[in-house]
DSSP file (Angstrom, degrees, kcal/mol; ACC not computed):
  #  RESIDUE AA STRUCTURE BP1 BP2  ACC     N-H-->O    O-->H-N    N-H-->O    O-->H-N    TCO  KAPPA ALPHA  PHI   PSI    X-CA   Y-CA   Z-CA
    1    1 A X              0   0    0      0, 0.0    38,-0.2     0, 0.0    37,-0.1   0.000 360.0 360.0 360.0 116.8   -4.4   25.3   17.1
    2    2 A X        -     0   0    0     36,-0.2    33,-0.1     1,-0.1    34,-0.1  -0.279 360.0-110.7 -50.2 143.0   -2.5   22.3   16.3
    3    3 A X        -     0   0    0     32,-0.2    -1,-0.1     1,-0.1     3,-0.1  -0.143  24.8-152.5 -83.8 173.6   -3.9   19.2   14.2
    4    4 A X  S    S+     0   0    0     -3,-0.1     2,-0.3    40,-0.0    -1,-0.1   0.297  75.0  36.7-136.4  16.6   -4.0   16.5   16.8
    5    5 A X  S  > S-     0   0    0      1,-0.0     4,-0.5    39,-0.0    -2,-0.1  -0.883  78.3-123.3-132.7-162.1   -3.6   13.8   14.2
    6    6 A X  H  > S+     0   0    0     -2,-0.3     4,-4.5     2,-0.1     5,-0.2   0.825 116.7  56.8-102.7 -19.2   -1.6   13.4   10.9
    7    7 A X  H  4 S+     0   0    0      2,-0.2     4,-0.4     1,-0.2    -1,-0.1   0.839 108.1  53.9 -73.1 -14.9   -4.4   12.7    8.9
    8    8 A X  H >> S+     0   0    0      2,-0.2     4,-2.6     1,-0.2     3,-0.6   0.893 112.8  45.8 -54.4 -50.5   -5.9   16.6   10.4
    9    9 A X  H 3< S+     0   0    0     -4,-0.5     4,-0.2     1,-0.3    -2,-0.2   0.901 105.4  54.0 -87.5 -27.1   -2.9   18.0    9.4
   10   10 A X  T 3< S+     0   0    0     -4,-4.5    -1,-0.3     2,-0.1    -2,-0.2   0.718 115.1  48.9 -72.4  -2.8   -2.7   16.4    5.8
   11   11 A X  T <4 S+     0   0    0     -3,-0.6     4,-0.4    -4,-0.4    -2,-0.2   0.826 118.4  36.7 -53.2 -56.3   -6.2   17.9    5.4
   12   12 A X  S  < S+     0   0    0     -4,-2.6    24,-0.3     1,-0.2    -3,-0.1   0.373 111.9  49.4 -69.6  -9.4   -5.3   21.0    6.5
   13   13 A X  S    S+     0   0    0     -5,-0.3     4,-0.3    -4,-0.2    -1,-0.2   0.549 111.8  55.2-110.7  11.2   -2.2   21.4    5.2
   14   14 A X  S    S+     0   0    0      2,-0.1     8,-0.4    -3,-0.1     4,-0.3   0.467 115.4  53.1-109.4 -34.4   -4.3   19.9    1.0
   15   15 A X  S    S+     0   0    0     -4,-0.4    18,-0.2     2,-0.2    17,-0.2   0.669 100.3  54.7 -89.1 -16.3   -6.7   23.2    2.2
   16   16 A X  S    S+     0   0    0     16,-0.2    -1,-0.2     1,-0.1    -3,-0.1   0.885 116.8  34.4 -78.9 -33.6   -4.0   25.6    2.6
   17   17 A X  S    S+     0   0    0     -4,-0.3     2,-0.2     1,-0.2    -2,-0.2   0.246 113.4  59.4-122.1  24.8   -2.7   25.2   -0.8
   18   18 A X    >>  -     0   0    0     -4,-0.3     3,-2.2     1,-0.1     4,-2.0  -0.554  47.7-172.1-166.8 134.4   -5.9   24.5   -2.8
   19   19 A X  H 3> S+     0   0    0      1,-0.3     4,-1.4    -2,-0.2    -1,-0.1   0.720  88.7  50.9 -67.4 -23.3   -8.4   26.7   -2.9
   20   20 A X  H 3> S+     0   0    0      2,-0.2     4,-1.4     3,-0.1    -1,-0.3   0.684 115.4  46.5 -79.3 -16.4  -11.0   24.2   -4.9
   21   21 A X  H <> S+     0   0    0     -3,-2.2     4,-1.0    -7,-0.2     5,-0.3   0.952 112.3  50.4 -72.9 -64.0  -10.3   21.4   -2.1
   22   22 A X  H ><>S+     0   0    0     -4,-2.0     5,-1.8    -8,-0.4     3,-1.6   0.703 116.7  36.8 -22.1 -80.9  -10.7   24.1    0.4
   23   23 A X  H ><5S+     0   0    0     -4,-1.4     3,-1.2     1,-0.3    -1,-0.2   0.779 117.8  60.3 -65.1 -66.1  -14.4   25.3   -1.3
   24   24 A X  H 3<5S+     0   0    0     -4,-1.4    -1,-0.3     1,-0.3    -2,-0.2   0.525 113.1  31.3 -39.6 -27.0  -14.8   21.2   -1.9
   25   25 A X  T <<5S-     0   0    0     -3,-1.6    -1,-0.3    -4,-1.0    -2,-0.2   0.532 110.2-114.0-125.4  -6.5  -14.7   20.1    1.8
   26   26 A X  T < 5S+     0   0    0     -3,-1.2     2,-0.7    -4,-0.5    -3,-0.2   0.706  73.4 127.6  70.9  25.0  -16.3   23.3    3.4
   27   27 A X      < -     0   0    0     -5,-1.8    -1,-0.2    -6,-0.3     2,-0.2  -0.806  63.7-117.6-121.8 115.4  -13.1   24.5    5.3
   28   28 A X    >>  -     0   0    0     -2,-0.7     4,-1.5     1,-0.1     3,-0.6  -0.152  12.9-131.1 -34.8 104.3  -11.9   28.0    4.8
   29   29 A X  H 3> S+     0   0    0      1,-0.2     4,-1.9     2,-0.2    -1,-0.1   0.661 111.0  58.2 -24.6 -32.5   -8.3   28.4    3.1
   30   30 A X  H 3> S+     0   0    0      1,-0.2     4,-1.0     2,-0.2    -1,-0.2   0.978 105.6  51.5 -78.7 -54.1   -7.3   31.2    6.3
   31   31 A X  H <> S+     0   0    0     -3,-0.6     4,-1.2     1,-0.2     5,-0.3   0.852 107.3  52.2 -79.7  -8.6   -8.2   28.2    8.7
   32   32 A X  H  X S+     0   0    0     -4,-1.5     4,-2.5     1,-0.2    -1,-0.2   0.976 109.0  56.0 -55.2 -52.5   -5.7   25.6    6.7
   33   33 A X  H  X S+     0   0    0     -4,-1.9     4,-1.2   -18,-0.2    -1,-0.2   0.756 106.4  38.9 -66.3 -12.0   -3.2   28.1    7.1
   34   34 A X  H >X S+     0   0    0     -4,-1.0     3,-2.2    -3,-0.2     4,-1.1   0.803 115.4  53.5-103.5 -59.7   -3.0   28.7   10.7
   35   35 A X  H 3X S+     0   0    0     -4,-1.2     4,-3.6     1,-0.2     5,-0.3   0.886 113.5  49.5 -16.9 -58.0   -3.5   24.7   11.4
   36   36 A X  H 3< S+     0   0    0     -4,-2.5     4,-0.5    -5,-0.3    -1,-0.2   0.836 112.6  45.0 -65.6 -31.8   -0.3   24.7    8.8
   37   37 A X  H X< S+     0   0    0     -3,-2.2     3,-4.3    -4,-1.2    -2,-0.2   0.932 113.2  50.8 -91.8 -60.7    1.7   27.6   11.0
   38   38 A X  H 3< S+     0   0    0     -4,-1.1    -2,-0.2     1,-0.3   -36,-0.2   0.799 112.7  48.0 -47.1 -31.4    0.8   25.7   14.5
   39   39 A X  T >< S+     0   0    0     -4,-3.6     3,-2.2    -5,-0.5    -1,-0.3   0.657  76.1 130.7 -75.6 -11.7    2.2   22.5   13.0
   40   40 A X  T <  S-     0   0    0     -3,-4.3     3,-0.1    -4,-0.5    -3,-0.1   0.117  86.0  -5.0 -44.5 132.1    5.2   24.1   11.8
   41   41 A X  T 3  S+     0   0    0      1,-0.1     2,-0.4     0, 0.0    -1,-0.2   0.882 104.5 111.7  60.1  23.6    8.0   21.6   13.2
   42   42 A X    <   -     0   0    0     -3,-2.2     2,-0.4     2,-0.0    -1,-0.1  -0.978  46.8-164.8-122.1 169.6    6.0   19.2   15.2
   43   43 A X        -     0   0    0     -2,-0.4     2,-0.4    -3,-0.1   -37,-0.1  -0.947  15.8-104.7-123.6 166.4    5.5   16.0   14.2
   44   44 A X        -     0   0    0     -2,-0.4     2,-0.6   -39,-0.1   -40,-0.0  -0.491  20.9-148.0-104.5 163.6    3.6   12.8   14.7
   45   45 A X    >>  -     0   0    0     -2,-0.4     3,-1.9     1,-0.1     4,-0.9  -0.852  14.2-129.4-122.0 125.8    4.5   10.0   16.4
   46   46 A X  T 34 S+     0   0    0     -2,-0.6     4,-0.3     1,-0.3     5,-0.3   0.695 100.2  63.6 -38.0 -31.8    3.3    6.2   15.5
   47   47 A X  T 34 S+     0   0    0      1,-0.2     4,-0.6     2,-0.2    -1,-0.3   0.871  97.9  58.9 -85.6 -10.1    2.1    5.0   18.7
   48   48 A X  T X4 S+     0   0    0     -3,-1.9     3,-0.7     2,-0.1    -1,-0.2   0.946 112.5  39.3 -66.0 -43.4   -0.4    7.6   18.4
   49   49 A X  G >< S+     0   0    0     -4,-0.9     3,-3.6     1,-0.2     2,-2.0   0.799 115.3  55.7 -55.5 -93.7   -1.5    5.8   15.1
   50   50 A X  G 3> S+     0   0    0      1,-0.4     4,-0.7    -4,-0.3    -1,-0.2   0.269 108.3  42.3  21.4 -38.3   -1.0    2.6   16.6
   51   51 A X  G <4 S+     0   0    0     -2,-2.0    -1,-0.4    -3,-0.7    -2,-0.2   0.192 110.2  61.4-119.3   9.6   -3.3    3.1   19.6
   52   52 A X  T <> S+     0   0    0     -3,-3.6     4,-0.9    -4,-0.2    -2,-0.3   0.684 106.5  46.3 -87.6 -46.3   -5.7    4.7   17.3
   53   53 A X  H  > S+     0   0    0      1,-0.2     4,-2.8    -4,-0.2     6,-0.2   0.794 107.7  51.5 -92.3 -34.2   -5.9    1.6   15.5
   54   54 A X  H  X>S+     0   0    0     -4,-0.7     5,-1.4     1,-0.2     4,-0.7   0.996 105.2  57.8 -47.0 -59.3   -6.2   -0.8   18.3
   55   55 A X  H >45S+     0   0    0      1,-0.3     3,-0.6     2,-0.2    -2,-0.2   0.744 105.1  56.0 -52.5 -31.6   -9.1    1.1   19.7
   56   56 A X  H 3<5S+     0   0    0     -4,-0.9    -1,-0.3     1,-0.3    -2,-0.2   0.915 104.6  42.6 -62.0 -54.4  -10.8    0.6   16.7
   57   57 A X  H 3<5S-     0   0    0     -4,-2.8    -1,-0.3     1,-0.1    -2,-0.2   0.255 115.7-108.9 -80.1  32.4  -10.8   -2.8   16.1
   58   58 A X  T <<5 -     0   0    0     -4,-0.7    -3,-0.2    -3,-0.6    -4,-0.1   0.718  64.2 -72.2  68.9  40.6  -11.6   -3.0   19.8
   59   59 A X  S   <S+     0   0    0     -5,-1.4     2,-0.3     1,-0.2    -1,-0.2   0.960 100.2 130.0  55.2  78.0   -7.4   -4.7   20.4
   60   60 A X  S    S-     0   0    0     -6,-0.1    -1,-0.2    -3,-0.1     3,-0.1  -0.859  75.4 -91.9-139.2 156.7   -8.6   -8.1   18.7
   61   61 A X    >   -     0   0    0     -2,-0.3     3,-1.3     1,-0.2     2,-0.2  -0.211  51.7-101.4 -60.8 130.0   -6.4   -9.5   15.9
   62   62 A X  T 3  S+     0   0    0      1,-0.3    -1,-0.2     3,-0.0     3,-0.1  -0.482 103.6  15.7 -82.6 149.0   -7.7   -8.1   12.7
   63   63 A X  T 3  S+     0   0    0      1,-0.2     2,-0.5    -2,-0.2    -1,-0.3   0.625 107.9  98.8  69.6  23.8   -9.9  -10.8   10.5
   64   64 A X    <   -     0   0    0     -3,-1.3     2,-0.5     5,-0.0    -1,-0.2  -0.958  68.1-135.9-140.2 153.2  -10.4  -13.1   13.6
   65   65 A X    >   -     0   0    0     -2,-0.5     3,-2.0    -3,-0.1    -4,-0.0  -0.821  41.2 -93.7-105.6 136.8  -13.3  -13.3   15.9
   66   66 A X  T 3  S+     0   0    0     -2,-0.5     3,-0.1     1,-0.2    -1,-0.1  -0.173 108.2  20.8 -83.6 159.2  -12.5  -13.5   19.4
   67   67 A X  T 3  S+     0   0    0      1,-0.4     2,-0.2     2,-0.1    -1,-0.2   0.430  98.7 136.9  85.9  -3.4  -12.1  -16.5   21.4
   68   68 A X    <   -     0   0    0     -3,-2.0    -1,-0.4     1,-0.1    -4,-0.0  -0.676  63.4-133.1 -78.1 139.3  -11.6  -18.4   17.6
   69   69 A X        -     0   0    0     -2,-0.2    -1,-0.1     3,-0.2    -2,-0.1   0.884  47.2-114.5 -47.8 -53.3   -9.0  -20.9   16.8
   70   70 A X        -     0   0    0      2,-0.1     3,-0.1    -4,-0.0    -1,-0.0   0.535  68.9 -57.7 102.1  24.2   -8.3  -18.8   13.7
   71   71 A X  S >  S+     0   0    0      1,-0.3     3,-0.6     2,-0.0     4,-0.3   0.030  99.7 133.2  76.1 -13.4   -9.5  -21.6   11.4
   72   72 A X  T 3  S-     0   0    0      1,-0.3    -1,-0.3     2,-0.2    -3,-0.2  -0.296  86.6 -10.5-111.9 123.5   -7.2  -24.3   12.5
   73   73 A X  T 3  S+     0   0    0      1,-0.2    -1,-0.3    -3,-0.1    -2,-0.0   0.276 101.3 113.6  82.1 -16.8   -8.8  -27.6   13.2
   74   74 A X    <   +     0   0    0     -3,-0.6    -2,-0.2     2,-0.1    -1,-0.2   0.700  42.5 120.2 -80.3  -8.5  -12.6  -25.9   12.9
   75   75 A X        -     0   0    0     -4,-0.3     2,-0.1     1,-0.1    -4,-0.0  -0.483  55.8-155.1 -64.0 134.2  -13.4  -28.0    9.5
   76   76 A X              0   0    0      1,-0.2    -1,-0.1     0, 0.0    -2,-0.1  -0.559 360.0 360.0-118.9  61.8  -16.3  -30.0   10.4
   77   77 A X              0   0    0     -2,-0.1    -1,-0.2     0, 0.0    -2,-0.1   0.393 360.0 360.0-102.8 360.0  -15.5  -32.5    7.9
């Protein structure tokens, strides 16, 4: 089975070659290695991150609350 992100497959591929991370995270060294032979040669592609990341901050501008100026002008001075 193939990682379906990259941070699965740097997990897997930190449990395939050490056996105290393995033991450390509760995933068996055998299943790092076969993650590590299905991934052989594929790689991952930014708009997957990308659209991971939106979806998390729920697409709104990071630090800004929506429907806010952004601070501009909001001093109630």
């Amino acid at each position: 089975m193939p990682s379906k992100s990259q941070a699965q497959h740097n997990l897997m591929e930190m449990v395939a070659h050490d056996p105290q991370a393995a033991k450390r995270v509760g995933i068996p060294q055998s299943v790092g290695m076969d993650f590590e032979k299905a991934d052989k040669g594929k790689k991952f592609s930014a708009k997957h991150v990308a659209k991971a990341m939106r979806s998390k901050r729920g697409g709104e501008a990071e630090g800004m609350a929506p429907g806010s100026a952004g601070g501009v002008g909001s001093a109630g001075a």
